[in-house]
N, C-alpha and C positions, 0 to 999 in steps of 0.2 A: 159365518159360513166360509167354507175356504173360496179363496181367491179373490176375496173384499181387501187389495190392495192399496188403501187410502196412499193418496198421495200429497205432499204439501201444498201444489200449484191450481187446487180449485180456484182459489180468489182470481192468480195471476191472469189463469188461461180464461175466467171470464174476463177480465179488462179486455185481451188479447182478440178476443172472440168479436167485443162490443166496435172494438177498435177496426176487425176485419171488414163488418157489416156494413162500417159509414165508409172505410177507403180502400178499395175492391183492387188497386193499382200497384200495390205495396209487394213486398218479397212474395216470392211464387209459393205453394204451399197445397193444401189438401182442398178443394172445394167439396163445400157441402150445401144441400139443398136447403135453402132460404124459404120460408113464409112470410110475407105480411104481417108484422103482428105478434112474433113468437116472441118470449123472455129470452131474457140473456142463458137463464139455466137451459131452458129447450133446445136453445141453438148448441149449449156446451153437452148437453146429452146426445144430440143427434151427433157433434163433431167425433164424441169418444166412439161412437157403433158403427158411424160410416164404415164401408170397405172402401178398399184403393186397388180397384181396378184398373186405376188409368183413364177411364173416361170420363168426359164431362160433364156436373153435374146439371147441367142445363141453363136456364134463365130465373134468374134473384139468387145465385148462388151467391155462401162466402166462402172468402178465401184468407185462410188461416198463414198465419205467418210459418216462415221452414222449420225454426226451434221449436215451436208448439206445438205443427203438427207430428214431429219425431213423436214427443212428449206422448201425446193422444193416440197413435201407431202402437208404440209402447206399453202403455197404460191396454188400450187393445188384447194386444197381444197376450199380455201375461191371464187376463182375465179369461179367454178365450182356452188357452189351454191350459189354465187350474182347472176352469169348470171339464173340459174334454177327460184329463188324463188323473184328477187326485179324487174325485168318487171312484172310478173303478179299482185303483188301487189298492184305494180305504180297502174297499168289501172284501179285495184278494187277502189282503193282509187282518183283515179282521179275523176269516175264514180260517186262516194258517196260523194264526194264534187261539184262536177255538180248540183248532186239533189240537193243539201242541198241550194247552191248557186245563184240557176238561178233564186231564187224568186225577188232578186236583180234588174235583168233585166228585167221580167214578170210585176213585178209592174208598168213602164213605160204602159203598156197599163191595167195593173187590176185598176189601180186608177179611168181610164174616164169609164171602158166598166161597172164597179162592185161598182164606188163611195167609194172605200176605200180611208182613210187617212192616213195620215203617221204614225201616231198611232198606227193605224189598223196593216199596214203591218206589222209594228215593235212590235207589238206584238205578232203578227201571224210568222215570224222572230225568236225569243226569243221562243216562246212556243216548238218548237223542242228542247230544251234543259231541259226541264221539263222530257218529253219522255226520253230524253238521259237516264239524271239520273238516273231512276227505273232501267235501267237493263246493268249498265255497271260495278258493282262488280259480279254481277253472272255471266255477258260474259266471264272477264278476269279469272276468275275460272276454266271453261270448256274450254277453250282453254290450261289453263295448265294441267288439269287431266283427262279431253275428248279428245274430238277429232277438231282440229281445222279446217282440212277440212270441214266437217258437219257443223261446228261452221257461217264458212264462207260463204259459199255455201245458209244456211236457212237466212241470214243476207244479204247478197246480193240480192239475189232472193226478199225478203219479202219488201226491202227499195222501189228497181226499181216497185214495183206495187204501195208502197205506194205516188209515187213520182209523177205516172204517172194517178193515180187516183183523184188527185190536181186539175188536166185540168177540174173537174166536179163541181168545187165547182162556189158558185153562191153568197152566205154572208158570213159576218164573221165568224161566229162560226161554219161552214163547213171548212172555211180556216181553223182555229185553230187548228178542229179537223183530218184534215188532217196533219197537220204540227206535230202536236202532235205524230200522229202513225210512220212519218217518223222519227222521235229521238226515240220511241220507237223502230224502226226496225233496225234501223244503231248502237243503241249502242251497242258497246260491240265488235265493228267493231278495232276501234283505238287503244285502250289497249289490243286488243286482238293480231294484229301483235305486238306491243311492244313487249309481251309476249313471240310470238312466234318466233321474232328473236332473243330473248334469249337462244331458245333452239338449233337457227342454229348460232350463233356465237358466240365468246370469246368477254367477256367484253372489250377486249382493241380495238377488231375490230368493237365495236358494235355503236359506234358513227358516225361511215364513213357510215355505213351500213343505219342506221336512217338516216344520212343525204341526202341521196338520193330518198327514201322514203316520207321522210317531204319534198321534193321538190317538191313532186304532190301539193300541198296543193296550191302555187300559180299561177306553171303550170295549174292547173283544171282551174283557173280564165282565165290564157292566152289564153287557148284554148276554154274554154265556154263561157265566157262572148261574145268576136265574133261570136263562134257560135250561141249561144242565140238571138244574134240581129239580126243574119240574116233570123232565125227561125221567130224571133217575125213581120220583115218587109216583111218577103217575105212568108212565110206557110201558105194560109189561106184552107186549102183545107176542103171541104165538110161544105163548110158555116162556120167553128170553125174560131173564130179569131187566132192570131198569138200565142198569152199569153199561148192559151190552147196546142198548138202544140208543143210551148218549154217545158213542162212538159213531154206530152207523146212522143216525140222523143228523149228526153235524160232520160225516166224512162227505158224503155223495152230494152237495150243494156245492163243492170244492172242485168237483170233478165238471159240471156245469158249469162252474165258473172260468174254468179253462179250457173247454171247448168254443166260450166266451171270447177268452182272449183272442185267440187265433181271427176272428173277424172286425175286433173290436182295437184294439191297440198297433197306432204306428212305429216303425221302428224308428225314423227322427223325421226331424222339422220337416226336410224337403219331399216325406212323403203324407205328410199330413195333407189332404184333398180340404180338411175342412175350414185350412189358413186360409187368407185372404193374401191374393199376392205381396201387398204392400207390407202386410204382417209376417209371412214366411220371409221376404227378403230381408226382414230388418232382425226378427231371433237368427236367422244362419247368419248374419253378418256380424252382431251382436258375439257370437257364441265361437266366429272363426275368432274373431280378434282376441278372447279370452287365450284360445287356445295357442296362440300364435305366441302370444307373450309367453304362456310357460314352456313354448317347446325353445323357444330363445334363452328362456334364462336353464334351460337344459334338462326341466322336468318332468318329460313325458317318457323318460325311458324305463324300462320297468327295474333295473338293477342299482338306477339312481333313488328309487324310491326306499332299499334298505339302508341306502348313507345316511337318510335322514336320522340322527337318534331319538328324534321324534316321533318316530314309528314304532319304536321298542316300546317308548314309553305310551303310547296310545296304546300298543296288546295290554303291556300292564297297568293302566288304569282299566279297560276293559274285565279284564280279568277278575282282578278281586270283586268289579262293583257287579258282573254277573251273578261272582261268586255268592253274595249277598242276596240280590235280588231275583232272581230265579227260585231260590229256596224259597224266599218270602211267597212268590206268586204260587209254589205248588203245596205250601203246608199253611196260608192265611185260611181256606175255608177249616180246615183241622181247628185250627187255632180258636178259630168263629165259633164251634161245634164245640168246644171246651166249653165255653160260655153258659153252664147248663138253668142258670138260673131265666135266661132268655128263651123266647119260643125261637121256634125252626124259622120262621118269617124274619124273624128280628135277628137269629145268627145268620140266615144270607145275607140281612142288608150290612152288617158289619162287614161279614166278608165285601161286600161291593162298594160299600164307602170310600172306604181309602184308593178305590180306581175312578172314583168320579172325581175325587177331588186331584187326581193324578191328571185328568182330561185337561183341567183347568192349569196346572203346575205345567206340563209340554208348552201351552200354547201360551199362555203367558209369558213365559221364559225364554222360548225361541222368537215372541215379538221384541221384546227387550233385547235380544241380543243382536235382532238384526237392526232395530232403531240405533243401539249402540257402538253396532261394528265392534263387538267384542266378544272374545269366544272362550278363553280362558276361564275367567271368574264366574260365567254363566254355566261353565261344565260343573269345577268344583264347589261351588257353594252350596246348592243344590244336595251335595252326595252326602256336603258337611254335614247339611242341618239334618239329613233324613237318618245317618250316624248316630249323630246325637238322639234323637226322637226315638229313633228303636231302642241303643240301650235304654232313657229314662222310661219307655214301656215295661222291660222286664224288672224296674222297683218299684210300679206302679203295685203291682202284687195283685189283691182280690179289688181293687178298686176301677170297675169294670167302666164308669162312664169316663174317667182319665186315661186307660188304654186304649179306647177307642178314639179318642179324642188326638190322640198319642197316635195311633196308627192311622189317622187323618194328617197328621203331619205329615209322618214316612209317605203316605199316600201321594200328599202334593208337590214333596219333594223329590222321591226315591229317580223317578225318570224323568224329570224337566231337565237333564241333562242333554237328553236325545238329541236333539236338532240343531245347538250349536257344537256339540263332539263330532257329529258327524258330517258336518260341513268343513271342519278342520282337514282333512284327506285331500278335499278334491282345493282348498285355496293354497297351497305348498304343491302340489301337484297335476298334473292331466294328465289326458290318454289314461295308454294302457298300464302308467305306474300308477296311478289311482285306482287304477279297477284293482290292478293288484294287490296295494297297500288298504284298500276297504275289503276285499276278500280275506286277506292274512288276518288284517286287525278281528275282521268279524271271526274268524276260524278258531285259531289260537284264544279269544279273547272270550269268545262262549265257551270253552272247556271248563271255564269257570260253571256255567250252568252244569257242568257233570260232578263237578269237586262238591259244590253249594251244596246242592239238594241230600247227595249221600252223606254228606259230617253232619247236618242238621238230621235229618232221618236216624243216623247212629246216633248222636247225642240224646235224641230223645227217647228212644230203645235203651239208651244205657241210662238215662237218669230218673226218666217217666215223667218229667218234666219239657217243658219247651223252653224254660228260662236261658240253659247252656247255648243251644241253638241258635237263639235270639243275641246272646254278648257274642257268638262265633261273626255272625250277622253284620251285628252292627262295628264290628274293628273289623272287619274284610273291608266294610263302605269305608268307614273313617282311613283307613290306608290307602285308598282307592281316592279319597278327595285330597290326601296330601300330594298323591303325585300329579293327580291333574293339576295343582297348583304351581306345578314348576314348569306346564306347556308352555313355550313363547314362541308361535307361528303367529301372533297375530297383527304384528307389525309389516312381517312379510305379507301374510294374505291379504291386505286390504292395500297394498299395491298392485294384487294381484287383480 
């Protein structure tokens, strides 16, 4: 579950603990209420949940050494706000990947009810990311020098209408221009949590923390794509076909979720009511000092963030691996529905496989990379393998338990990049050159979701085949895992 931050010093801080109990005299530290009688773990349970009010814990307290109680404060702290701030998150970001996603599934009956082509969708696909771009450096902006509740709140609210507003279009260029307002309304959504889990956690914790988060992203699939279908085969209510019913029952839950936000999410640490003094002073103190060093080594300005040419190359790694997998996300249930020798049960859960084992590949990956302190080979290796695994899916051919099998791979690999690429931004930068530099990388970087979906939709219109689609696919990623291979910020960032 998120925020089960294992730490190495359980043994230590029992000795530590054992050691406080018998000699009460020793360095001054955190007291905590003493029993008669308790284990040594009970006493290190109660030391970790203590607050630090400042007053005394009465009589048979211990009293914990200075190091240890940092340690314990810490260890506190980060628990206290994963559990406060990465549920509600998750659900925002699940939500906004529903919308974005379900057109996927809708299309299965917009093609016969509406005469769209694969084209069409795929274009209509692709054009929310036109939307993205216009406002996702100005998002990541105002969530670092505004307010990112409001941020959130007007972003959520404004997507789930534009999502559920979809259900009314009738031709093309109604789709579009709906598709279009929802990239307009969600940007500024993704780089704007980036952002702001920079202002709730320390760089070294900040990888574990995305990785949980970036977990929504194929969770949304696991959970909508089924939902979707059951929406699309069984909702027909007030005459509306199915198609129209998967829009507006997963748009309006978006719109309560960000009348949600506005009472529910604080803008930083020092307005968090729900810290405990001892724990709000030691994350702002913790998080000045981060900042303090990059604005010294002269990183927080926003026109120093384009000198980097590490920022070039993060759009273009971005870029191509969108270009890839976006297409993937909105033509895998198509692909699934190919499968005709399978029941409709068995082509959803193909389509859903390869995002369960995606759940697994995020989270595994960004633990590894933060046990590691290494961000480079945790971005690209990942893109390599899911490269390879898609093209050997299109010679797999009629041999349908090895492309599934095959696209269980692409599954686990395709996005276990997430959470150490995009930790790379804020360890070379802070402030407002990072907001920036994650707004641009995300802007520029998803136009690839516009490129992806329209060459794979044309390809497949022009051959009747998905095979072309799939080799466009898999050399977008493979070109995508050679350049992340030449990132070297991570030398730097872990001085940072």
């Amino acid at each position: 579950m998120p925020g089960e931050f294992q730490h190495p010093l359980v043994q230590r801080a029992f000795d530590n603990i054992i050691s406080a109990v018998t000699k009460t005299d020793k360095a001054p530290g955190i007291l905590v209420p003493h029993r008669k009688g308790r284990t040594g773990m009970e006493i290190e349970r109660s030391a970790l949940h203590h607050g630090g009010d400042g007053s005394p814990a009465g009589a048979g307290s211990v009293q914990l050494p200075e190091n240890h109680a940092r340690e314990l404060i810490a260890e506190r702290t980060r628990r206290r706000v994963t559990w406060r701030l990465l549920p509600f998150l998750i659900v925002a970001y699940l939500l906004a990947y529903m919308d974005r996603a379900n057109v996927g599934v809708a299309k299965l009956q917009m093609q016969t009810d509406l005469g769209f082509s694969n084209a069409i969708i795929g274009f209509g696909a692709g054009i929310l990311f036109v939307g993205y771009f216009l406002l996702e450096v100005p998002g990541s902006l105002i969530v670092e020098r505004y307010s990112a509740r409001k941020w959130f709140a007007r972003i959520t609210i404004s997507w789930g209408i534009c999502a559920a507003a979809t259900s009314l279009v009738t031709t093309p260029h109604q789709f579009y221009f709906c598709r279009f307002l929802l990239g307009a309304a969600e940007a500024g959504f993704f780089p704007g949590v980036i952002v702001y889990l920079s202002h709730w956690f320390r760089y070294e914790d900040r990888t574990r923390a995305k990785s949980w988060f970036m977990m929504t992203q194929p969770l949304s699939i696991v959970v909508g794509t089924p939902l979707s279908r059951w929406i699309l085969e069984t909702v027909h209510w007030h005459g509306l076909h199915g198609w129209r019913w998967v829009f507006i029952l997963e748009g309006v839950p978006s719109v309560l979720c960000g009348i949600a936000a506005l009472y529910y999410l604080p803008d930083r640490p020092a307005d968090a009511r729900w810290l405990k003094d001892d724990e709000r002073k030691w994350l702002i103190g913790e998080l000045t000092k981060e900042a303090s060093r990059k604005a010294a080594a002269g990183r927080t300005r926003i026109l120093s963030a384009f000198r980097h040419w590490q920022t070039l190359l993060l759009i273009a790694v971005l870029f191509l691996l969108v270009s890839g997998n976006q297409a993937l996300h909105f033509f895998l249930p198509s692909i699934a529905e190919n499968m005709k020798g399978l029941s409709i049960r068995s082509r959803t859960v193909v389509a859903v496989l390869p995002y369960v084992c995606s759940m697994f590949g995020i989270v595994l990956n960004g633990y590894s990379s933060n046990r590691r302190g290494e961000r480079r080979w945790h971005t690209a290796i990942p893109i390599f393998i899911a490269a390879t695994a898609l093209g050997l899916s299109t010679l797999a051919g009629d041999h349908v338990a090895l492309v599934i099998a095959l696209l269980c791979v692409v599954g686990f690999t395709f996005q276990a990049y997430l959470s150490p690429f995009w930790t790379l931004p804020t360890a070379y930068l802070g402030s407002a050159a990072a907001a920036t530099v994650i707004g641009t990388i995300n802007s520029v970087g998803n136009l690839g979701g516009f490129v992806g979906p329209y060459i794979f939709g044309y390809l497949k219109d022009a051959t009747g085949r998905y095979n072309a689609g799939l080799w466009f696919l898999s050399a977008s990623m493979f070109a995508s895992g050679l350049l992340a291979s030449q990132i070297r910020i991570e030398k730097r960032s872990k001085q940072e």
